[in-house]
PATOR-455909 format. One record per residue (C-alpha): x, z negated, y negated; residue in one letter; residue number from 1. Coordinates in nm, 4 decimals. Each point is the difference from the previous one (the first is absolute). Layout:
// residues N
SITE        X        Z        Y resn resi
SITE        X        Z        Y    A  NUM
...
// end
This chain:
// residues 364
SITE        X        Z        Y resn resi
SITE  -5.2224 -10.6248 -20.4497    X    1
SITE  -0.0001   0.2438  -0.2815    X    2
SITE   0.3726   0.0046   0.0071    X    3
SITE  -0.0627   0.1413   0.3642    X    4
SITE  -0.2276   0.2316  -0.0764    X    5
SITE   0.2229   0.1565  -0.2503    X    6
SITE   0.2120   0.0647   0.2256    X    7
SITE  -0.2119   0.1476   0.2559    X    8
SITE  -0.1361   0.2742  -0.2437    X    9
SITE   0.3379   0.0282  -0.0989    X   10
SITE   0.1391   0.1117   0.3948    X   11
SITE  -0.3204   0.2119   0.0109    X   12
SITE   0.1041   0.1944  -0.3000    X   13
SITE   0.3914   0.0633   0.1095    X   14
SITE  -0.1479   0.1442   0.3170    X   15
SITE  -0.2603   0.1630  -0.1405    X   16
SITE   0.2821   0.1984  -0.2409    X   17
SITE   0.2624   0.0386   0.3014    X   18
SITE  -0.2803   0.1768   0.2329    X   19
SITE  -0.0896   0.2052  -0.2913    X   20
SITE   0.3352   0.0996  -0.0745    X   21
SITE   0.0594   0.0701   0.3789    X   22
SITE  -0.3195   0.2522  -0.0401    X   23
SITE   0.1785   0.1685  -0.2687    X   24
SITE   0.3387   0.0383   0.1494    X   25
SITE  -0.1613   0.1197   0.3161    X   26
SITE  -0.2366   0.2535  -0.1892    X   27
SITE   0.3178   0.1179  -0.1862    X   28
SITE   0.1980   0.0887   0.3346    X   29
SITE  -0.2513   0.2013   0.1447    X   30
SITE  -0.0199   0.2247  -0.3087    X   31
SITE   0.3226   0.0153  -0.0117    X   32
SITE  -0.0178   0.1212   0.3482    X   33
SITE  -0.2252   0.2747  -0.0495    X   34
SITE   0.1742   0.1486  -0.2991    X   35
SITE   0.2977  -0.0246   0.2017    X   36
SITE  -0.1213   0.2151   0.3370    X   37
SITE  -0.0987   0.3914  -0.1062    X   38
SITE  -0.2741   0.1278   0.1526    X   39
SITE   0.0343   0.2693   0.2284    X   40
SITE  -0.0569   0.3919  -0.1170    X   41
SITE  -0.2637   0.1790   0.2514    X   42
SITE   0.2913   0.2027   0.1332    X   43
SITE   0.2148  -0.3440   0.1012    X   44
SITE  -0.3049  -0.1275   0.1674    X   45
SITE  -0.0789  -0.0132   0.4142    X   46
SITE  -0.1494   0.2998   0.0974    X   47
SITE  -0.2831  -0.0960   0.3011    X   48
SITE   0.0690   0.1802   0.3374    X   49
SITE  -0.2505   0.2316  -0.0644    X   50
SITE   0.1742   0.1366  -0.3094    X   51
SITE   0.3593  -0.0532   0.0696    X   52
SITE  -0.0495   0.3303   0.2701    X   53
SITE   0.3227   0.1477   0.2175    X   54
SITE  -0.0190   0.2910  -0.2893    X   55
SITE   0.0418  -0.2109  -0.2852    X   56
SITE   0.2972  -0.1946   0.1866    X   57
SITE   0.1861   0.3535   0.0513    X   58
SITE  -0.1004   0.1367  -0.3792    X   59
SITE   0.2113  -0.2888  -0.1016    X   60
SITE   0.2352   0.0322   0.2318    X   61
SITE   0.0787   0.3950  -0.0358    X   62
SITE  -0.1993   0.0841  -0.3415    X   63
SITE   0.3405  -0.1527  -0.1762    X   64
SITE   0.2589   0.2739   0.2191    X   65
SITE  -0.2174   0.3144  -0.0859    X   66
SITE   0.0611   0.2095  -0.3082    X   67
SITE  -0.0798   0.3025  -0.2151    X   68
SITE   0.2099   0.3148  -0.0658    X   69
SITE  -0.0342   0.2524  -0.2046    X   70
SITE   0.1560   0.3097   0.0514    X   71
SITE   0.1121   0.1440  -0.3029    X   72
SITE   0.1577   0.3834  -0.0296    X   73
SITE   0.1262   0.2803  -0.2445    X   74
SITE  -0.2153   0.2765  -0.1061    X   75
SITE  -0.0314   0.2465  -0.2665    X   76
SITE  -0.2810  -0.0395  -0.2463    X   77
SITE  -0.1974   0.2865  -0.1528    X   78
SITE   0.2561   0.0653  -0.2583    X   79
SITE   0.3046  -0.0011   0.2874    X   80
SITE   0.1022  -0.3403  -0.0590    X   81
SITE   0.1118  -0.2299   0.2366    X   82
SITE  -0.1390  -0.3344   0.0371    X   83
SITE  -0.0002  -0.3126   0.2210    X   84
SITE  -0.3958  -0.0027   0.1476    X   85
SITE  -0.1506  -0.1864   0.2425    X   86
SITE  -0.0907   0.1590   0.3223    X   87
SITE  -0.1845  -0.2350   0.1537    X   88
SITE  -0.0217  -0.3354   0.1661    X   89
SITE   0.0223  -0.2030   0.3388    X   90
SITE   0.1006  -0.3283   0.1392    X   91
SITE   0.2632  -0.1356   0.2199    X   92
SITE   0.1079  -0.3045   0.1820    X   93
SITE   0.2985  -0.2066  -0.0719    X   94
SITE   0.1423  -0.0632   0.3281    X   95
SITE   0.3559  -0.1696  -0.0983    X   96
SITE   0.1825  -0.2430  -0.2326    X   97
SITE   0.1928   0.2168  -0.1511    X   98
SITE  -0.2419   0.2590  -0.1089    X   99
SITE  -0.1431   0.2448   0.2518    X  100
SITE  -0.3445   0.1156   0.0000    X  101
SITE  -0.1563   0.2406   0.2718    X  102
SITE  -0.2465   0.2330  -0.1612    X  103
SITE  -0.1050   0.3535   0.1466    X  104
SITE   0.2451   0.3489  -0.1163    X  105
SITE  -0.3293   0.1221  -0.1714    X  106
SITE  -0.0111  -0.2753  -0.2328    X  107
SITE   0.3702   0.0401  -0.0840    X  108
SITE   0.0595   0.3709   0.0981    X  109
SITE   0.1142   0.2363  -0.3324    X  110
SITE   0.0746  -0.2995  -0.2502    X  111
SITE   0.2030   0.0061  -0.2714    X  112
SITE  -0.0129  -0.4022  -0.0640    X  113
SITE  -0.1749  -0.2569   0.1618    X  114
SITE  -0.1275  -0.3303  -0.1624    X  115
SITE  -0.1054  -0.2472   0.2419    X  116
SITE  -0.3088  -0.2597  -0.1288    X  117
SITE   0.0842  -0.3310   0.1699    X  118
SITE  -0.3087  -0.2696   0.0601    X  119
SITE   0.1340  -0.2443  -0.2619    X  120
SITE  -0.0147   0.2708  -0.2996    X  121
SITE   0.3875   0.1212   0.0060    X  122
SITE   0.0011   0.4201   0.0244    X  123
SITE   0.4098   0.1087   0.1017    X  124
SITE   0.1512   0.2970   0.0923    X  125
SITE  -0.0089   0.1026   0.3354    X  126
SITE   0.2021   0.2548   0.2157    X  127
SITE  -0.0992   0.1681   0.3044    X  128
SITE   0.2848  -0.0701   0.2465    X  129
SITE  -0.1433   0.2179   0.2719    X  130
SITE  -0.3303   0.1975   0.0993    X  131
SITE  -0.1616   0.1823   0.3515    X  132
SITE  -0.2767   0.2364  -0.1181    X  133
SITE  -0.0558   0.0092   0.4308    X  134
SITE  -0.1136  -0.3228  -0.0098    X  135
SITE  -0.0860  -0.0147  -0.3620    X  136
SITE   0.2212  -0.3517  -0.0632    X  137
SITE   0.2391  -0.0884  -0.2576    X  138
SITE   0.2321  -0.2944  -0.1508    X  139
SITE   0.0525  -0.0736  -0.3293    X  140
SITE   0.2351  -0.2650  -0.1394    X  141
SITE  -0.0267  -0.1859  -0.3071    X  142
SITE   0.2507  -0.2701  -0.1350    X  143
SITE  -0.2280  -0.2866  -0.0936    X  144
SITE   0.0376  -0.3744   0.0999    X  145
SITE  -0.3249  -0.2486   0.1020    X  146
SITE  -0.1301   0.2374   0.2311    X  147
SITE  -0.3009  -0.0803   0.2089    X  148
SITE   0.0745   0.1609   0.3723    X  149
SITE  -0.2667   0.1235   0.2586    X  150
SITE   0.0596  -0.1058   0.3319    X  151
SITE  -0.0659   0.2714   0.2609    X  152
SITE  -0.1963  -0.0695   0.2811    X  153
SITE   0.0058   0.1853   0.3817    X  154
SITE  -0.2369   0.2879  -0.0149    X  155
SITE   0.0043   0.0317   0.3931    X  156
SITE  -0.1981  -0.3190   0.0378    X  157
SITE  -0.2716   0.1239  -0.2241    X  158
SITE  -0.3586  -0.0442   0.1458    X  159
SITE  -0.2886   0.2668  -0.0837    X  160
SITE  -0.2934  -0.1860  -0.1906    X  161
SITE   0.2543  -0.2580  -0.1618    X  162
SITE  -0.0073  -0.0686  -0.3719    X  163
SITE   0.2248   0.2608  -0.1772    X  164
SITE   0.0754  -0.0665  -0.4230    X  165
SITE   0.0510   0.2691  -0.2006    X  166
SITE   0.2371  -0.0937  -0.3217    X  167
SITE   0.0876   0.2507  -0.2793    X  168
SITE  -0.0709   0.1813  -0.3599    X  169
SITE  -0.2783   0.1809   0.0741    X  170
SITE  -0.0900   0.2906  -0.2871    X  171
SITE   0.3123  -0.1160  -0.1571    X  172
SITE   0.1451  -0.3571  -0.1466    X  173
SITE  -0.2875  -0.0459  -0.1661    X  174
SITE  -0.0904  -0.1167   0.3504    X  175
SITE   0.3059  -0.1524   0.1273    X  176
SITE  -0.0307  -0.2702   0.2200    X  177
SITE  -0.2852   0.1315   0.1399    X  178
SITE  -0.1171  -0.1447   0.3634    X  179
SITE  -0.2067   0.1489   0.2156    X  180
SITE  -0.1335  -0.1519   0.3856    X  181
SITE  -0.1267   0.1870   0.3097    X  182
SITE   0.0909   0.0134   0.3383    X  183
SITE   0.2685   0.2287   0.2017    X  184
SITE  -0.2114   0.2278   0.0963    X  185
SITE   0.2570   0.1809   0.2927    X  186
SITE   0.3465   0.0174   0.1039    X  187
SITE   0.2509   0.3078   0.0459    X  188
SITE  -0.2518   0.2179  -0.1623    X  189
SITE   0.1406   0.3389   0.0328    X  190
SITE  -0.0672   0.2182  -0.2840    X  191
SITE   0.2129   0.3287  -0.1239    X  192
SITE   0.1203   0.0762  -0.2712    X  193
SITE   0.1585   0.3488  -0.0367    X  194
SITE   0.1633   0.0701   0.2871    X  195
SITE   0.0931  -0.3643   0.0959    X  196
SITE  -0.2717  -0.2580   0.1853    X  197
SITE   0.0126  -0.3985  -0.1497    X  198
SITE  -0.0585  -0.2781   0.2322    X  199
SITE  -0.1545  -0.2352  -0.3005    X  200
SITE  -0.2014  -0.3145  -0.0141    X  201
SITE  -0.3985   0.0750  -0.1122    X  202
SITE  -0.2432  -0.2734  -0.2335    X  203
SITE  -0.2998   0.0284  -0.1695    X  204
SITE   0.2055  -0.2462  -0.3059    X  205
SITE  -0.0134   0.2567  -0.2964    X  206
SITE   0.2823   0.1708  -0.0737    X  207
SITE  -0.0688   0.2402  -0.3105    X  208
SITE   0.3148   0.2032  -0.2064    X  209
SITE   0.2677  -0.2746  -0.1229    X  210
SITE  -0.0348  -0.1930   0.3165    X  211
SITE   0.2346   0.2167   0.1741    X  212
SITE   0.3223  -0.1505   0.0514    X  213
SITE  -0.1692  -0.3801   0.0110    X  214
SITE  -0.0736  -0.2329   0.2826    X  215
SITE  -0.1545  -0.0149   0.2956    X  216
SITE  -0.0310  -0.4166   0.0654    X  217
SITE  -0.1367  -0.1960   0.3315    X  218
SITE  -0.1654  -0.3288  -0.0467    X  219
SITE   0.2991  -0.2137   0.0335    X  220
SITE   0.1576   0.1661  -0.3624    X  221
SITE   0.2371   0.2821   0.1674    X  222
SITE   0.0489   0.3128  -0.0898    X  223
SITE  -0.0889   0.2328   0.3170    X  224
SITE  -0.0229   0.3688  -0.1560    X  225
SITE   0.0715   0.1800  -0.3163    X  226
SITE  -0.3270   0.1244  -0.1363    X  227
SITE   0.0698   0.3947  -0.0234    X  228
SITE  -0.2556   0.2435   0.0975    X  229
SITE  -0.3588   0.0452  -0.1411    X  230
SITE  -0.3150   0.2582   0.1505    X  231
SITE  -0.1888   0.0796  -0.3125    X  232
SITE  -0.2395   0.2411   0.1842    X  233
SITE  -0.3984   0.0243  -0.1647    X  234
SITE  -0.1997  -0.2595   0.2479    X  235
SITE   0.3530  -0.1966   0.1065    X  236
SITE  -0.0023  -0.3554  -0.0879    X  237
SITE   0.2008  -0.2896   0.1511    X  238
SITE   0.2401   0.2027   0.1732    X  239
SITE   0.4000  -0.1415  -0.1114    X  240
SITE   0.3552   0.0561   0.1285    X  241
SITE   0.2999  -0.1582   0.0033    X  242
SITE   0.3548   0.0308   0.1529    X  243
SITE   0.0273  -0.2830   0.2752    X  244
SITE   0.2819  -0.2522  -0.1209    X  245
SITE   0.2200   0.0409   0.3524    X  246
SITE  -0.0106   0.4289  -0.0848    X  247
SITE   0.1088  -0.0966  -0.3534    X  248
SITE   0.2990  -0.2729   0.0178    X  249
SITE   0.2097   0.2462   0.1855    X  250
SITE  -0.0571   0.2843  -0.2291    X  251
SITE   0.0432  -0.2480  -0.3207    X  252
SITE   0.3301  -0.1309   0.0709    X  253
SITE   0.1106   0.3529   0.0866    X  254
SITE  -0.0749   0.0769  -0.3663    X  255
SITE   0.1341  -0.2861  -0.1469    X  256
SITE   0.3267   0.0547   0.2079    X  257
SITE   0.0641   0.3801  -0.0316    X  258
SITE  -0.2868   0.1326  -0.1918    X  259
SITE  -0.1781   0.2221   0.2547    X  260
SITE  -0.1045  -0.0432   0.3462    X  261
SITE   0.2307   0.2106   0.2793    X  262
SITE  -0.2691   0.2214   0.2504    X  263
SITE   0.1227   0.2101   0.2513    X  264
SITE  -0.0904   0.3544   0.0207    X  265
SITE   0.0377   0.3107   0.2090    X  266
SITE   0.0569   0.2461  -0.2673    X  267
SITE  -0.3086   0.2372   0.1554    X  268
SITE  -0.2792   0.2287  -0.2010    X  269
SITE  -0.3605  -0.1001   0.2979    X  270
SITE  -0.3067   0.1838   0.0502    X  271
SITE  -0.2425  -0.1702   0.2462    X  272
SITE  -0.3179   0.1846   0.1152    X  273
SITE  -0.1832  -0.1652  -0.3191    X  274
SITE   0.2246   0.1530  -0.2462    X  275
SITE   0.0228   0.3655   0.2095    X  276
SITE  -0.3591  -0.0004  -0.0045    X  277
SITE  -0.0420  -0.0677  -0.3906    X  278
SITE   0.2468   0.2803  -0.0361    X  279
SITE  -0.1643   0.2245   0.2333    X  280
SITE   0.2939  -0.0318   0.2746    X  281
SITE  -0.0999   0.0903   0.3620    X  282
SITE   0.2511  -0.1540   0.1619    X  283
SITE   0.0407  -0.1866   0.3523    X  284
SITE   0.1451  -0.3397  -0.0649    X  285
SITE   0.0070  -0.0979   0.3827    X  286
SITE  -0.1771  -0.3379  -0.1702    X  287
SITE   0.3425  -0.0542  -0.2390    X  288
SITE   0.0946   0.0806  -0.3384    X  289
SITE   0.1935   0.3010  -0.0874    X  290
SITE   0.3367   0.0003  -0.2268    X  291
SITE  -0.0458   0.2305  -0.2671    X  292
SITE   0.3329  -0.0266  -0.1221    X  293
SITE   0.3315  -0.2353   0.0573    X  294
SITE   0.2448  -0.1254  -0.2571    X  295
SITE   0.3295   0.1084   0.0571    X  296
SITE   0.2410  -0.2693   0.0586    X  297
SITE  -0.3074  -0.2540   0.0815    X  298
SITE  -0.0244  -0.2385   0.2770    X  299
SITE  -0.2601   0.2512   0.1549    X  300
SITE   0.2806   0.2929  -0.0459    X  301
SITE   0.2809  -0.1889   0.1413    X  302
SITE  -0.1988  -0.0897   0.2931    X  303
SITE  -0.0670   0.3862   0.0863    X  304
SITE  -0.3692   0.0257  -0.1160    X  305
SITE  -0.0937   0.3099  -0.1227    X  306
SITE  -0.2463   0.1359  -0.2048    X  307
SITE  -0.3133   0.1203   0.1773    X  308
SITE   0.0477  -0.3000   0.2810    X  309
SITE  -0.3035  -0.1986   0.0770    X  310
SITE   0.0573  -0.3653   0.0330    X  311
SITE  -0.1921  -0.1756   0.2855    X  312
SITE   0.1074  -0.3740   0.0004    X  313
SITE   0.2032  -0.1925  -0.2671    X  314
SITE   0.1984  -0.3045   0.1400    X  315
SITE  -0.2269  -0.0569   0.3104    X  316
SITE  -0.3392   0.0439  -0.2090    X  317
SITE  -0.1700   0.3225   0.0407    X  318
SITE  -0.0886   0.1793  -0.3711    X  319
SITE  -0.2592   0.2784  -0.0509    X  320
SITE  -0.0530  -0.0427  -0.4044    X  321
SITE   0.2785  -0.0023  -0.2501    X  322
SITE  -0.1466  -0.3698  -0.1136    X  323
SITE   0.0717  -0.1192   0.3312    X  324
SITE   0.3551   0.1165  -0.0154    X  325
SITE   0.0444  -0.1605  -0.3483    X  326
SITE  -0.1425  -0.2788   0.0844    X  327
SITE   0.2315  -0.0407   0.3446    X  328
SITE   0.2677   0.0927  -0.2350    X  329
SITE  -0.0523  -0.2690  -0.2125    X  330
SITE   0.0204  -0.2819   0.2322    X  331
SITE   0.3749   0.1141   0.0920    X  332
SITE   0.3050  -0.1245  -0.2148    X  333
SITE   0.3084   0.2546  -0.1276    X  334
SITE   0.1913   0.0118   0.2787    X  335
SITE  -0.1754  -0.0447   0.3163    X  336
SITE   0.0005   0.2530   0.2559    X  337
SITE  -0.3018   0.1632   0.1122    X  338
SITE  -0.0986   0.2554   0.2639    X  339
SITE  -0.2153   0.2822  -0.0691    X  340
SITE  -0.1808   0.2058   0.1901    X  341
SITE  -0.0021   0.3233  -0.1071    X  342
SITE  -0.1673   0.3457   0.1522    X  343
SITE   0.2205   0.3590  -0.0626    X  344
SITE  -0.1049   0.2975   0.1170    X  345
SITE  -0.2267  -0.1563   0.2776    X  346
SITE   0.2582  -0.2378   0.0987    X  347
SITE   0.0055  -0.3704  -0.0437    X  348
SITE   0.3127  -0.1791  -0.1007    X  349
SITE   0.1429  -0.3327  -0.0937    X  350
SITE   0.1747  -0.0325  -0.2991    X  351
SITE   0.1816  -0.3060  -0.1666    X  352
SITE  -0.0450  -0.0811  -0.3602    X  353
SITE   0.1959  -0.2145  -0.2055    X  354
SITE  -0.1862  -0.1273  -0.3111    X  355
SITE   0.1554  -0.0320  -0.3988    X  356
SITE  -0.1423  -0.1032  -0.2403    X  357
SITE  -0.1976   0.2536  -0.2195    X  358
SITE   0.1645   0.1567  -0.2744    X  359
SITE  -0.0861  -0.1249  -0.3855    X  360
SITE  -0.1948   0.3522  -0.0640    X  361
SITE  -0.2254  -0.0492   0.3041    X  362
SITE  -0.0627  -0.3504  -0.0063    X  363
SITE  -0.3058  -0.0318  -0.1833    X  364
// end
């Protein structure tokens, strides 16, 4: 009997240690298990639905393809030396593999040297393949591998009152990377600019000096215009421009290509009744615009018109201001034959015009 009980308390003890040594193994994996996984940093984890918004989906997406440059130029110092200074800076958009960026001519337009700030801290050496101050765009190539590229959208399908994102350096590179939300406020705004009218898209996103040359984004993370004009009036706020994409891709691989952008051109001095009028002309214009003076060996010349004709109608489109005309003008390619309507002496006649391209000294 006490031989049995021995051997009882003896089989409670050997369990007793095995489940207690099963406690301790199985305490031992799960700490193991937790030094094992790392916790997740507050950037790795889930954003809610709320928070992980259209515009921080296309920051991601695009903030990476934007960059800085600085425009950097010789000048003479106080005691006539000359030195490399900066002139000033502006953003761009890289748009291809192997290097190019679209940024506006103004950002670009006298340098000396460009550096180019890319999102992951590299600064290169840039160089302006091409630039249209008429439609204020350039490209400017760098040689630098690991590029992040922007994907451009369609600009024609863009809606008024749809979000619009605003990505550039603000101020300068202090502020690169800088995003800023709104809405497009309206399409094919028309606004002029010297003598030339700009069918741009409008938003209320900010767009201050150093934004110029950045993006224009939709919600989906494409690029649909390159950020380029500004009003700064006293009492203007909220009031943005930017080239529409489908203007711009033409006009950019032009650029790249050849390094300036082939326009037709008459190769005519105008005066429509605005211009008489400021100079104190009283003239009858017969509701066209008169031609001051004619370019020998122009398009204009070889198709018989004459100074002091009044043109009527430019390739089927009537034309009473010497915008219109331009603007007509500018929808043609080099090359294409056009009928004019002209007026001499109090006679109307028809004459054919075949467009080239602009020469170098009159292109800008």
């Amino acid at each position: 009997m006490q031989k049995s009980l021995w051997k009882k308390t003896a089989n409670i003890l050997v369990c007793g240690l095995l489940g207690a040594a099963v406690l301790v193994a199985g305490c031992g994996d799960n700490k193991t298990s937790a030094a094992d996984s790392k916790p997740q940093t507050k950037q790795e984890q889930q954003l809610s639905a709320a928070r992980n918004t259209p515009i921080v989906t296309a920051a991601k997406k695009v903030g990476p393809a934007v960059v800085g440059i600085t425009n950097k130029a010789y000048v003479r110092d106080f005691f006539n030396r000359v030195k490399l200074t900066e002139r000033g800076t502006g953003s761009g958009v890289i748009y291809d593999k192997a290097g190019y960026i679209a940024t506006n001519n103004h950002v670009v337009e006298g340098a000396s040297e460009i550096i180019v700030s890319l999102s992951d801290g590299r600064t290169v050496k840039g160089k302006v393949l091409g630039a249209d101050a008429v439609t204020d765009l350039a490209v400017v190539k760098i040689n630098a591998d690991n590029l992040t590229v922007a994907e451009f959208g369609d600009s024609d399908t863009l809606q008024v009152g749809e979000p619009a994102i605003a990505i550039g350096n603000p101020l300068g590179l202090e502020f690169r990377g800088s995003v800023t939300a709104g809405v497009i406020s309206a399409l094919n705004r028309s606004i002029e600019i010297g003598e030339r009218k700009f069918n741009l898209i409008q938003t209320d996103a900010a767009i201050n000096p150093g934004n110029s040359g950045g993006a224009l984004v939709n919600a989906d993370g494409e690029v649909v215009g390159i950020n380029s004009a500004k009003i700064a009036v006293s009492g203007v706020e909220g009031i943005g421009f930017a080239i529409p994409v489908n203007t711009a891709k033409p006009i950019l691989q032009e650029l790249a290509d050849r390094g300036r952008v082939a326009r037709p051109y008459l190769g005519a001095s105008l005066m429509d009744k605005d211009i008489a009028a400021r100079y104190g002309f009283e003239i009858d214009l017969h509701g066209g615009i008169f031609l001051v003076k004619v370019v020998p060996n122009s398009p204009a010349a070889k198709a018989d018109i004459r100074a002091g004709d009044i043109i009527l109608n430019f390739n089927g489109s009537k034309v009473s201001t010497a915008l219109e005309l331009r603007s007509k003008l500018s929808e043609c390619k080099v090359g294409q034959s056009v009928d004019v309507l002209i007026m001499r002496n109090g006679d109307t006649q028809t004459k054919t015009v075949v467009l080239e391209e602009v020469p170098e000294e009159y292109a800008n």
